[in-house]
N, C-alpha and C positions, 0 to 999 in steps of 0.2 A: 388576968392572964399574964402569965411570963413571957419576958422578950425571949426567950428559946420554942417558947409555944409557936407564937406570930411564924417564927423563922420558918418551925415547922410544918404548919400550915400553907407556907407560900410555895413551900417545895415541890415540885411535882414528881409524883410517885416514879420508879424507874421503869424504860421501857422494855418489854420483854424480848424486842428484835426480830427478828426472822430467823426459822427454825431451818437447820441443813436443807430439809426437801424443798421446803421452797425454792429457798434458793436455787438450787438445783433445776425447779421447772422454769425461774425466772431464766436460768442462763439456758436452760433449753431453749424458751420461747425467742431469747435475743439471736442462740444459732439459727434459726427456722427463719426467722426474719431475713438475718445478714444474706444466707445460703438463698432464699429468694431474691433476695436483691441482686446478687452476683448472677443468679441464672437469667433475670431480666436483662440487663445488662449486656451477657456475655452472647444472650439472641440477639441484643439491638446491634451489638458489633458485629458479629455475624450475620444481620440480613445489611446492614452499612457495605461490610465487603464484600457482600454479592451485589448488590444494587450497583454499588461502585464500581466492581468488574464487569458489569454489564454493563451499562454506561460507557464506560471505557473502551470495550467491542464497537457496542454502536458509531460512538464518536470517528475512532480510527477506521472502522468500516465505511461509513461514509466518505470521509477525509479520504481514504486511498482511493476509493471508488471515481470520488469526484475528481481528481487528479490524471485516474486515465481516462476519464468522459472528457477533460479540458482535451487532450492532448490528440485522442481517436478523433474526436470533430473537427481538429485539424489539418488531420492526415489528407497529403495531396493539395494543401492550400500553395497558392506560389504567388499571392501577393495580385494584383492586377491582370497576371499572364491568363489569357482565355483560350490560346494556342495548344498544339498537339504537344502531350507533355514529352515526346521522344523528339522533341524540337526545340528543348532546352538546351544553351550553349554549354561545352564544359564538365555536362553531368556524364556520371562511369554508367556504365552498362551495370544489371542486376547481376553481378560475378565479380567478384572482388576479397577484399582481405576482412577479418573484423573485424568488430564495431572499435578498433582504435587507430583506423585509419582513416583520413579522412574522405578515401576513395568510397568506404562504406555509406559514408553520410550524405555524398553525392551520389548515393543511387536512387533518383528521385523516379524514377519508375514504378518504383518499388516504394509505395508509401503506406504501406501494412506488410510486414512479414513476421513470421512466426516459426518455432520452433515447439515441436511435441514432448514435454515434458526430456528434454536433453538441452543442454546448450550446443549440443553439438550434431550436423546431421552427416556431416562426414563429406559437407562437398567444400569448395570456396566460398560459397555466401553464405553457408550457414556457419562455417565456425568461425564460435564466438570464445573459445576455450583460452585464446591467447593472454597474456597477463595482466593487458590493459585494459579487455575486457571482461568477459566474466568466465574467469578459469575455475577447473572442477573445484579447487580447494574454498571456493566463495558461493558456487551454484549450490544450492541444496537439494529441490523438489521443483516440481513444475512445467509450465513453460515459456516461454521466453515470448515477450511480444517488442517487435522495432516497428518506430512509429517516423516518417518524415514530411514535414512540413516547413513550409516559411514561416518568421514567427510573426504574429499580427500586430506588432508594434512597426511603423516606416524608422529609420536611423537618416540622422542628418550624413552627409558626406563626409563632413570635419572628422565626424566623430568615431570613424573610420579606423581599424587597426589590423597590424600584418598578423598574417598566419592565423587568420577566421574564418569560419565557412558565412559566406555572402551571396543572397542570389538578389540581381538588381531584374526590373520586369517592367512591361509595360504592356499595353494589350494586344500587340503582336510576338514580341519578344522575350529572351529571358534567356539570362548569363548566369551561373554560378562561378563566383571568382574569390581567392581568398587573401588578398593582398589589400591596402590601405587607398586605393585608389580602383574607384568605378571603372568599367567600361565606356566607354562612349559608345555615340550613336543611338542612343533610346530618346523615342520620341516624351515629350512632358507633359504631363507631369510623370515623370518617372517613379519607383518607390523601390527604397531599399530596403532591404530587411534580412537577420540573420537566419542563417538556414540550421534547420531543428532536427537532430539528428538522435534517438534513446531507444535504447532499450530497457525492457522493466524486465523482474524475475525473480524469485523467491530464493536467497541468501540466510547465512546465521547472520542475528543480525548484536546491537551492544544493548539492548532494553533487556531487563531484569525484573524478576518477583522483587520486589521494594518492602513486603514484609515478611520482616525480622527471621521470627520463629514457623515462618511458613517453609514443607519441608522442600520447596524447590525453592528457595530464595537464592540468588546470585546466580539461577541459572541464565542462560544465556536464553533471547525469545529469535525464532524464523523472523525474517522483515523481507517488506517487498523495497528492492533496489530501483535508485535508474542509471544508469548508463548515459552521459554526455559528452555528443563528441561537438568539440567547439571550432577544430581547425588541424593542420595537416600533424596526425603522430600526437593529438590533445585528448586526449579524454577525461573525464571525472566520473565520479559515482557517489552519489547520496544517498544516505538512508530514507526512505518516504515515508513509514509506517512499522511501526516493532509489532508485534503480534500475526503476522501474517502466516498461518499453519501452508495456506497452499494457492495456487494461482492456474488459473483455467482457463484455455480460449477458444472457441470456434468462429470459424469465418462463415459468413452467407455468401456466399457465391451464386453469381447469375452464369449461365451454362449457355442459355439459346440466348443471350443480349437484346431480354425484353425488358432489363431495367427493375424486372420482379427476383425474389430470391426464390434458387430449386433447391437449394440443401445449407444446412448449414453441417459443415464438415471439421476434423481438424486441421492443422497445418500441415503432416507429412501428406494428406490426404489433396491438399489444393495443389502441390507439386509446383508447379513452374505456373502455372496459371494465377497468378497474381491480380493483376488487371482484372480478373473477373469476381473480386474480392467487393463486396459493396455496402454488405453489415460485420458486425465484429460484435459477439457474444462474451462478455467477461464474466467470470465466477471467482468470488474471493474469498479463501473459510478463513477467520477469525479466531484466534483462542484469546481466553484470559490468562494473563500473564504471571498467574499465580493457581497453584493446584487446590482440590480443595477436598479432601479427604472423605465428606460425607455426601460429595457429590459422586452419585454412581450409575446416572445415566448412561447410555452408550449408542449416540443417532448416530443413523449416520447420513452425509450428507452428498447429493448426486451434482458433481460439477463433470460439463460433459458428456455426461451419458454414462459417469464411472461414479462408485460409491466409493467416500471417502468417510473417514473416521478420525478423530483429534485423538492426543493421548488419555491415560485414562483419568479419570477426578480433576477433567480440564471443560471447563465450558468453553463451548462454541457458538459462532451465528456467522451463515451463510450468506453471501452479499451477491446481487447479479443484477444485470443490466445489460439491454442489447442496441446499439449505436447503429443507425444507418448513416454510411457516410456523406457527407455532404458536398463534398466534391466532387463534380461529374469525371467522369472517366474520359480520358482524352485520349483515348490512346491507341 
């Protein structure tokens, strides 16, 4: 055998390859693949962002909820005072200027008031329209709840500063005073504490759709506000919650002063009868803070006694809770 033979024999024959069609159903079958994987995917991202925006309802629905539940179960607290509360020193009468005065914030009679879907009811105590508090170009929907209490923290005397709202008490007495220096003559242990003066209400507020290519993104979301008044001509306002579509309140009112509730009403409805105010009904609707095109549901949701609806390809959840207040009525 020749060395060209050997050579030949070790060579291996040529290979014939893959004919066009194949190949052709190979990169078929690679498309089919890829295009299922993309559709896996593109559901886990889409049920991710609905999970997530509901989630995100829940979370803030709570969180606001529990914010006015802290604040309603304080209404009317005045620290130690067990006295008639029209026997507070100092406090204004229920008629005064809005909530950026601080005559408003000492209208401790008054430790639930409300407004029906206006900020404004056209008297002295109710508007609230002026700049420091919440004027038409900030109010969006809704209505308006002002809550006062003393706050449930005592403050040492030192620590004491001018131009605050203050009410000092003890369990015959009680001064509201806004200067750096107590009252005298309360018997001791005395307790001071600062005096809690908000209103809440449904504003535009700065939270936004956060994605990208979603077609409401950078819109602006409703938020529920508060309103703080801290001392004479002070106020502030904070955002509490972005996503807030609307805000809802009725009061239970006791009518014969058997301590039991005969109706629960709205605010223009309680008129001047305040004092007879003894539960407080809250409703809060929820949207997600991004649209979502193949959501085409459309509930709607009863705050009040009135049906409401969110915009469209917006999911919703409806928040409520009803507070009996714990403060006996002294008045």
């Amino acid at each position: 055998m020749t060395f060209a033979n050997v050579l030949n024999r070790r060579t291996p024959p040529p290979s014939p390859g893959f004919s066009l069609v194949e190949l052709m159903v190979a990169i078929l079958i690679g498309l089919i693949l890829t295009a299922s994987i993309i559709l896996v995917l593109v559901g886990n991202m889409h049920s991710y962002n609905v999970n997530n925006s509901s989630a995100k309802i829940q979370e803030s629905g709570r969180y606001a909820l529990a914010t006015l539940l802290r604040d309603v179960r304080l209404a009317g607290y005045w620290g130690g005072y067990e006295d008639d509360v029209t026997n507070i020193e100092d406090a204004v009468d229920p008629a005064g200027t809005g909530c950026n005065s601080d005559t408003w914030a000492r209208m401790v009679e008054q430790r639930i008031y409300g407004l029906n879907d206006t900020n404004n009811d056209g008297t002295a105590t109710g508007n609230y329209t002026n700049a420091d508090c919440i004027p038409a170009s900030e109010y969006l929907r809704g209505d308006v709840l002002a809550v006062r209490h003393a706050a449930p923290i005592t403050l040492d005397p030192a620590a004491l500063t001018a131009n605050r709202n203050y009410i000092i008490t003890d369990i015959d007495k009680a001064t509201v005073f806004t200067t750096n220096v107590a009252p005298a003559g309360f018997a001791q242990p005395a307790s001071i504490r600062e005096l809690v003066a908000h209103a809440y209400y449904v504003g535009m507020g700065n939270g936004t759709c956060s994605i990208g290519l979603n077609p409401s993104a950078g819109q602006a979301l409703p938020s529920l506000y508060r309103v703080t008044v801290t001392g004479p001509g002070v106020s502030s306002k904070e955002e509490i919650v972005a996503g807030v579509q609307d805000f809802q309140v009725q009061y239970g009112v006791d009518i014969d002063g058997d301590s039991s509730i005969d109706d629960y009403v709205d605010a223009d409805t309680v008129g001047a009868d305040w004092a007879d105010v003894i539960a407080v009904r809250l409703w809060l609707l929820l949207r997600a803070a991004c649209i979502e095109p193949d959501y085409t549901a459309t509930p709607t949701y009863t705050m009040a006694g009135v049906n409401k609806t969110c915009p469209a390809n917006v999911r919703c959840q409806l928040f409520t809770s009803t507070i009996r207040l714990r403060n006996p009525r002294l008045i």
